[in-house]
N, C-alpha and C positions, 0 to 999 in steps of 0.2 A: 057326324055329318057337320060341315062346316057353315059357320054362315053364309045366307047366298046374298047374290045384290040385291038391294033394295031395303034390306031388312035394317031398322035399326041396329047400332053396332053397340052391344055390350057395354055397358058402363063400368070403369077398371079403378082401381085404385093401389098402386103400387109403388114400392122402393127403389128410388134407381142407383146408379153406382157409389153417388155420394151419400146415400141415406134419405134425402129429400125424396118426399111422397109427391108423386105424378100421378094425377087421374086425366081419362080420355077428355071428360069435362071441361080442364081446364082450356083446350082448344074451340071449343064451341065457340061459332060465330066467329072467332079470330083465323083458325089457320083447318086448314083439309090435312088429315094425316096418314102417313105411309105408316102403316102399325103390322110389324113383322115380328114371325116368330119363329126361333131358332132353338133346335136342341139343346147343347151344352155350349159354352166359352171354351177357350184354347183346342177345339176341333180341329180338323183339318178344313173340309168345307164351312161350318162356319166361319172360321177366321177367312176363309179367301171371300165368303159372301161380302163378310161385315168390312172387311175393311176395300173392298169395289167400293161400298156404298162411300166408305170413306173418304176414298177419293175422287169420288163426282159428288160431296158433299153439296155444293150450292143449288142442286140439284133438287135435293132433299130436305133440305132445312134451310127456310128463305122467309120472307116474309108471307108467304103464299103455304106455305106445307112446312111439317114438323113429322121426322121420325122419330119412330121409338121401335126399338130393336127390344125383345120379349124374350126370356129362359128361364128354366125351372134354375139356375144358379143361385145362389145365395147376392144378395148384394157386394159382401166381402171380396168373394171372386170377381164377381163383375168388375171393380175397381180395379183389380191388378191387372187384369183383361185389358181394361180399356186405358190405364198406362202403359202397357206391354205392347201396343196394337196404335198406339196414340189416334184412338175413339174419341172423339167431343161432343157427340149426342149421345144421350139416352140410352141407358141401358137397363131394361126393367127386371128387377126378380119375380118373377112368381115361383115361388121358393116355396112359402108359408102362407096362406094353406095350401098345399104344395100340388100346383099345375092348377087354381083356381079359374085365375083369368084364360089361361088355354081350355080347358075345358069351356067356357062360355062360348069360346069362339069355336068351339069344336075340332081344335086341332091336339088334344090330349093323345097319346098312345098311350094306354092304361098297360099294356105289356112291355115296355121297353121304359114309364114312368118319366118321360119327358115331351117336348113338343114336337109337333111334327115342321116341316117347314110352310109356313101357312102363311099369306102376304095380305092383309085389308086395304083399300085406299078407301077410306074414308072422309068425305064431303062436313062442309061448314056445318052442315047440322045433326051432325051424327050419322048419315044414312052410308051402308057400304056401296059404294059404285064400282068397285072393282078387287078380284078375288083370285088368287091362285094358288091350291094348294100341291104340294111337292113333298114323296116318300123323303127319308132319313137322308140317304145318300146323295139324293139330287139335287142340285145345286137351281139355282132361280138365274133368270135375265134380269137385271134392272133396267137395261132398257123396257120391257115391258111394263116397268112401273111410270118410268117417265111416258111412256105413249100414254098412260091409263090417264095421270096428274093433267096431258095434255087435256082431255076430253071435258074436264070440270070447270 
């Protein structure tokens, strides 16, 4: 079961495509964050997700919000992903211990061993204000993220 609103949101600590550790923490009090989670890199739906996002970036990464895009990938891959994809935010592993952070958030598939598509928007103090989770295949609206970012 996934987190629902309201509930404090998990506290993470992960690798993102360059090696550099990214925790949810670090946005406290500075920025609200779109914290999304996606199966594997070089997908089909994933990559059409991630790079939408990409190009309504200012959207998503402003002085106001910070995304971080979430896979059981390795950080290795993540990196050639996000050159291959020319990505400039965030791309987190949870790799090792592997589906850790997904599992907090409850979007773990323990039978297919990856994440499900699972969206937080997450407010200045940690708390989630906005949630929408989506089976393997289906793809998300970002516009539903930006109405969500609107509301905070």
């Amino acid at each position: 079961m996934a987190i629902e609103v309201g509930a404090k949101a998990p506290e993470f600590e992960l690798k993102n495509q360059h090696g550099e550790t990214v925790r949810l923490s670090d946005f406290r009090g500075e920025k609200n964050v779109v914290l999304l989670f996606y199966p594997f890199a070089f997908t089909g739906v994933c990559t059409g997700e991630l790079c939408a996002l990409r190009d309504e970036l200012p959207k998503f990464v402003n002085d106001d919000v910070q995304l971080l895009a979430v896979s059981n990938d390795s950080p290795f891959s993540l990196r050639v992903f996000a050159e291959q994809e020319g990505l400039e935010y965030p791309l987190l592993s949870d790799f090792w211990p592997h589906g850790e952070a997904s599992r907090a958030y409850g979007v773990f598939d323990e039978e297919k061993g990856c994440a499900v598509r699972g969206t937080f928007v997450i407010d200045k103090e940690g708390v989630v204000r906005w949630t929408v989770v989506n089976g393997l295949p289906d793809a998300r609206d970002l516009n539903d993220y930006v109405k969500a970012l609107e509301t905070l």
